[in-house]
C-alpha positions as CSV (number, residue, x, y, z in Angstrom):
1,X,-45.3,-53.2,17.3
2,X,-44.3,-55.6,20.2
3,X,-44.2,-54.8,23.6
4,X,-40.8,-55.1,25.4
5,X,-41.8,-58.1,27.3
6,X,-42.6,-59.9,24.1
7,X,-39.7,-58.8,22.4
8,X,-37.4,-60.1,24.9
9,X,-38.7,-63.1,25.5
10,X,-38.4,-64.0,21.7
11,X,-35.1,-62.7,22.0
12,X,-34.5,-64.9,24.6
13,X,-36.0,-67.7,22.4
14,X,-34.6,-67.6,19.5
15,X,-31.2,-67.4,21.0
16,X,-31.8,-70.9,22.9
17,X,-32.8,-72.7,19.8
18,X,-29.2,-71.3,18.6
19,X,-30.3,-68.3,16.3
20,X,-28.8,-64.7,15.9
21,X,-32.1,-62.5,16.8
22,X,-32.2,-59.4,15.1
23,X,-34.4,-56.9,16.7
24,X,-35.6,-53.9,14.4
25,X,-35.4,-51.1,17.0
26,X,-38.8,-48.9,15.7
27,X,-40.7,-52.1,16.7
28,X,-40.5,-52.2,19.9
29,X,-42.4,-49.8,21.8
30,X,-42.7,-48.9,25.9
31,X,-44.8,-46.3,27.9
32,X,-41.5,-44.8,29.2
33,X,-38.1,-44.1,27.4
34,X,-35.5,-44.8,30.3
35,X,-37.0,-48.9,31.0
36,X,-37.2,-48.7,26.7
37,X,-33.2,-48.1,26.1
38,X,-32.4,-49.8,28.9
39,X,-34.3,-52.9,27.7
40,X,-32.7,-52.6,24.2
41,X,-29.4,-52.3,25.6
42,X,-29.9,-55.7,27.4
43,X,-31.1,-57.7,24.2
44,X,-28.3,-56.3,22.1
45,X,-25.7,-57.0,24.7
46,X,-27.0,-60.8,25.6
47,X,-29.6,-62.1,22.9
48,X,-29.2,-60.3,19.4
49,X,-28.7,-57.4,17.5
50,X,-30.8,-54.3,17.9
51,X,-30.5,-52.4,14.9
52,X,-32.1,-49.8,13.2
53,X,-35.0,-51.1,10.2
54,X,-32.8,-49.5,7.6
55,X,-30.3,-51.6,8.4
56,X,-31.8,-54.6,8.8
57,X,-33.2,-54.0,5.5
58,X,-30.2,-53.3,4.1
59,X,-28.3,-56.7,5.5
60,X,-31.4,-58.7,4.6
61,X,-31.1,-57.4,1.1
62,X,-27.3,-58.9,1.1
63,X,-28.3,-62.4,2.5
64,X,-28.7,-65.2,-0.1
């Protein structure tokens, strides 16, 4: 589990050095939903893709 700070911020990372983050939503965790979503929303909308683990599985599985 990451925190959202440290999701973020590799987010943020990853996206500088040119990459397309994917962020499994069930591993990021927060003490409060509202500041959660809301965080999630943000990296989806400006860094990556926040997705569910199923489906992150499920494009991994398709990659070669």
């Amino acid at each position: 589990m990451l925190d959202k700070r440290m999701c973020r911020a590799g987010a943020i990372d990853g996206m500088q050095y040119g990459f397309r983050v994917i962020v499994p939503r069930e591993y990021v965790e927060d003490r409060a939903p509202g500041p959660h979503e809301a965080n999630l929303f943000d990296i989806d909308a400006k860094y990556g893709d926040v997705m569910s683990l199923e489906e992150v599985l499920k494009y991994l599985q398709g990659v070669e």
